[in-house]
C-alpha positions in Angstrom: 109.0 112.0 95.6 107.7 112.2 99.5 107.9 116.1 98.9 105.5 116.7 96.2 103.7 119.5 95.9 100.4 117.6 94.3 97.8 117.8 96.3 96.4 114.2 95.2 98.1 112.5 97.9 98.0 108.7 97.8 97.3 106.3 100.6 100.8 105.8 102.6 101.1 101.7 103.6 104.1 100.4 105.9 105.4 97.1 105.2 107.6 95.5 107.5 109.4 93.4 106.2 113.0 91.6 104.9 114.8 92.6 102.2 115.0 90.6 99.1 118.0 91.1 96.8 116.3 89.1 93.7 113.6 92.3 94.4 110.6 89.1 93.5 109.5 88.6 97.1 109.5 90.8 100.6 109.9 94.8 101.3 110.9 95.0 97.3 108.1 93.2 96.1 105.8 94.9 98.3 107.0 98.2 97.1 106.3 97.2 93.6 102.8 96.2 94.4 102.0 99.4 96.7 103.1 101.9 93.9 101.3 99.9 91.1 98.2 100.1 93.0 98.4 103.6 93.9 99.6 103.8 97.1 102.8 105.3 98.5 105.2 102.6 99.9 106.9 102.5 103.2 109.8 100.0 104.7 110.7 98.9 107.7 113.4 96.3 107.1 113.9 93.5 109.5 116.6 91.5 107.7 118.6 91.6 104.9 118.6 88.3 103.0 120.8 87.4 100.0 118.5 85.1 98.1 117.2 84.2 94.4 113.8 82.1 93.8 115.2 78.7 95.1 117.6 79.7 97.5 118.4 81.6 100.3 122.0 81.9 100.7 122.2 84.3 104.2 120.5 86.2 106.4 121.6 89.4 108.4 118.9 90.3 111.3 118.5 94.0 112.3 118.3 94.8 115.9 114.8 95.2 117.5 115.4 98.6 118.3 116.4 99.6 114.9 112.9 97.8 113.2 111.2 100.3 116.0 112.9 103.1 115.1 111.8 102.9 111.4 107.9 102.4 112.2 107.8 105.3 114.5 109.4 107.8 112.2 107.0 106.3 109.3 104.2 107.0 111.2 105.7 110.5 112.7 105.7 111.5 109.3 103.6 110.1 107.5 99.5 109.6 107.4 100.3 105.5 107.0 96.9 104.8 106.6 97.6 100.6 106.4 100.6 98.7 107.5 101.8 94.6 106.7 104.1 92.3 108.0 106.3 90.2 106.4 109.3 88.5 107.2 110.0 89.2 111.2 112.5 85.9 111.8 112.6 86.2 115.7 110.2 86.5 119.0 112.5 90.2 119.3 111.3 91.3 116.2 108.0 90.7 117.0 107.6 91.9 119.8 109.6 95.1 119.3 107.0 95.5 116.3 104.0 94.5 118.6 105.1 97.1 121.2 105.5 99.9 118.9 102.4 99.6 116.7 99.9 99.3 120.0 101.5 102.2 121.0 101.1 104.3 117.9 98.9 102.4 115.2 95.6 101.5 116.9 92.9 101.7 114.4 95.5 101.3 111.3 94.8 98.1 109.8 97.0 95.5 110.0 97.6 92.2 107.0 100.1 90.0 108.6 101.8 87.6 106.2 103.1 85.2 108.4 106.1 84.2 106.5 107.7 81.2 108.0 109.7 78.9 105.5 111.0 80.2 102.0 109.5 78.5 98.5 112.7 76.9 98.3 112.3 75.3 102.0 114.8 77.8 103.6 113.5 78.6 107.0 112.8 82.1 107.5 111.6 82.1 111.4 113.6 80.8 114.7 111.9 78.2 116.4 110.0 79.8 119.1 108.5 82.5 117.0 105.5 81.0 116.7 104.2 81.5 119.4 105.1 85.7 119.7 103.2 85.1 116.1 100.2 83.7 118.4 100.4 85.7 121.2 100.6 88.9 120.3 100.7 90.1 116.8 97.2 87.7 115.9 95.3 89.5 118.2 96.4 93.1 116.8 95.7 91.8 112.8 93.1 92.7 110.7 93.8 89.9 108.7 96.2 87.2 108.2 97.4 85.5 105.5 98.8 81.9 105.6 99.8 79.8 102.6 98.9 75.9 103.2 102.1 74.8 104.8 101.9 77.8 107.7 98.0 77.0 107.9 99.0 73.4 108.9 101.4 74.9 111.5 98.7 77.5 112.6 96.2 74.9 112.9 97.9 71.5 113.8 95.4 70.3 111.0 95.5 68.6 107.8 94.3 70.6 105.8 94.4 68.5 102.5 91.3 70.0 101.0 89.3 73.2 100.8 86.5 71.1 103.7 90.2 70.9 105.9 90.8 74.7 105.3 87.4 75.5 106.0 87.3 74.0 109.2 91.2 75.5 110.5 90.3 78.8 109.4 86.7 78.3 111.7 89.1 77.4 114.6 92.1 79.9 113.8 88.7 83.1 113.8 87.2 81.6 116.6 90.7 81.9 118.5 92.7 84.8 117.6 89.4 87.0 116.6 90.9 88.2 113.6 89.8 87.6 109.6 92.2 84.7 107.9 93.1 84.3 104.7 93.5 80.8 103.9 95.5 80.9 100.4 94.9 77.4 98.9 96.9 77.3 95.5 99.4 74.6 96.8 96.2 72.5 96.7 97.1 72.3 92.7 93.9 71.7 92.0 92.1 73.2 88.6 91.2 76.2 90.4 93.4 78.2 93.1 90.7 79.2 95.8 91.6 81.1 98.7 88.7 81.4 101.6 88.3 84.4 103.7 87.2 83.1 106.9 85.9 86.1 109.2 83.6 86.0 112.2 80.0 86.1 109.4 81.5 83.8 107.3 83.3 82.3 104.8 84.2 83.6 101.4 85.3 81.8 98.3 87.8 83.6 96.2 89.1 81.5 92.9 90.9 81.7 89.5 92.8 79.6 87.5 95.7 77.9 88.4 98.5 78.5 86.9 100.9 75.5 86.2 105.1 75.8 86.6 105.3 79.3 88.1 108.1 79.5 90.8 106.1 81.1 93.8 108.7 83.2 95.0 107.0 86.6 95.9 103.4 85.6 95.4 101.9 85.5 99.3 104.3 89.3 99.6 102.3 90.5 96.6 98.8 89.1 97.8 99.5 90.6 101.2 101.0 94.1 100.0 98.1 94.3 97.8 95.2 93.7 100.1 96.8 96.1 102.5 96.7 98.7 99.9 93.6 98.4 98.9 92.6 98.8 102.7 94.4 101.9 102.7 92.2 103.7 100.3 89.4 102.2 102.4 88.4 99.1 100.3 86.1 96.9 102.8 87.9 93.6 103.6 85.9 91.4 101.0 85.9 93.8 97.9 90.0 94.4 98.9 90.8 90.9 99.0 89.0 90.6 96.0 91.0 93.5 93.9 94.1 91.7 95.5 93.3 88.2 94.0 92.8 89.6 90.9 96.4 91.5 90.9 98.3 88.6 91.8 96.3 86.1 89.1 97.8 88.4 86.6 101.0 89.2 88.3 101.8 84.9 88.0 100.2 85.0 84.8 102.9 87.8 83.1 105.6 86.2 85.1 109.0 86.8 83.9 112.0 83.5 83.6 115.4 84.3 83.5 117.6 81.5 82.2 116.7 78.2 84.6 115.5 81.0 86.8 111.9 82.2 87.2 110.5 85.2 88.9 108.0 86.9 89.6 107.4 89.9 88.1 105.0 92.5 90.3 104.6 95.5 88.6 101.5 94.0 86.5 98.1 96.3 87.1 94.5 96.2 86.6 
């Protein structure tokens, strides 16, 4: 309950983000991750979408205005001490949420998840968003986190191998000035590694990879997860770290329903 009386008060992280009615990927799955990690979950929805692992069925956009309206009274009420982006959809959303967190969030940090197509190829962003994605929310992130499809949009590289990554995620820092996340798992090699690429570096990040597991979910979880852990005031290394190891066991005790597999979140550490 918000109105608890403890005095052990966790770390409050805003995700913003679309709703997923399946509850395995965006503001849902985020929600499960925040609690099991021991922070205290916020929304601000930006679509509702009526999907299932594999298919995304419809989408209903909320107004800019209204996306706004739900970050300011978070952070009017709340000490949100991280927030993450998910699903935005549209250069609007983007930019109403652009507006409203350098008005009231400086020094919060921000993961963005730069969700762009669905795993079952749906697309989840208007053309054009892209570049409101480049523009203006990069340079506000403290990280973000692209799968290997959206690094090859990103980048206009490649990017077959982790050499490729390595040298998109050099160009993507040296651009934007932000840390990137380069999640590699669609690689399907042996190992899933995922390099953080920051301004001293680059960062190797591996586990096994874990063969026919529906991704549905698993860049919402990674990204949720991070952000928590920089809410309790993890550095960026040891939180993407904690993170990796969350969502390696969070595929590995999956749940399949019927022909249906999804993800279930609520593994912890």
């Amino acid at each position: 309950m918000s109105g608890s009386a403890s005095t052990i008060k966790p770390p409050v992280v805003l995700t913003i983000a679309g709703s997923d009615n399946s509850c395995g990927a965006g503001a849902q799955a985020d929600l499960k991750t925040i609690t099991a990690l021991g922070g205290y979950g916020q929304t601000a929805v930006t679509c509702l979408v009526a999907e299932v692992p594999g298919r995304v069925e419809a989408i209903q956009v909320a107004r800019p205005g209204l996306v706004s309206q739900q970050v300011r009274l978070s952070f009017d009420t709340f000490p949100v001490k991280a927030v993450k982006t998910g699903m935005l959809f549209s250069t609007a959303i983007i930019s109403a949420v652009v507006d409203v967190l350098s008005e009231i969030a400086r020094g919060v940090p921000l993961v963005v998840d730069p969700v762009m197509v669905a795993s079952s190829g749906d697309s989840l962003l208007k053309p054009g968003a892209i570049t409101a994605y480049r523009k203006r929310l990069f340079p506000l992130a403290t990280l973000v986190t692209p799968n290997l499809d959206e690094l090859r949009i990103l980048s206009g590289m490649a990017c077959r191998d982790l050499d490729g990554m390595r040298k998109a995620g050099t160009m993507l820092v040296e651009t934007y000035g932000c840390a990137f996340l380069l999640k590699g798992g669609h690689l399907k090699s042996r190992l899933a590694t995922d390099l953080l690429v920051t301004q001293n570096g680059i960062e190797d990040f591996s586990a096994p990879f874990c063969q026919g597991i529906d991704a549905h979910g698993t860049g919402c979880t990674y990204s949720a997860a991070i952000a928590t852990e920089l809410a309790k005031g993890k550095g960026l290394s040891e939180a993407v770290g904690i993170a990796k190891r969350y969502i390696t066991a969070a595929i590995q005790g999956s749940l399949r329903w019927g022909s249906t597999t999804a993800m279930d979140h609520r593994v912890s550490l």
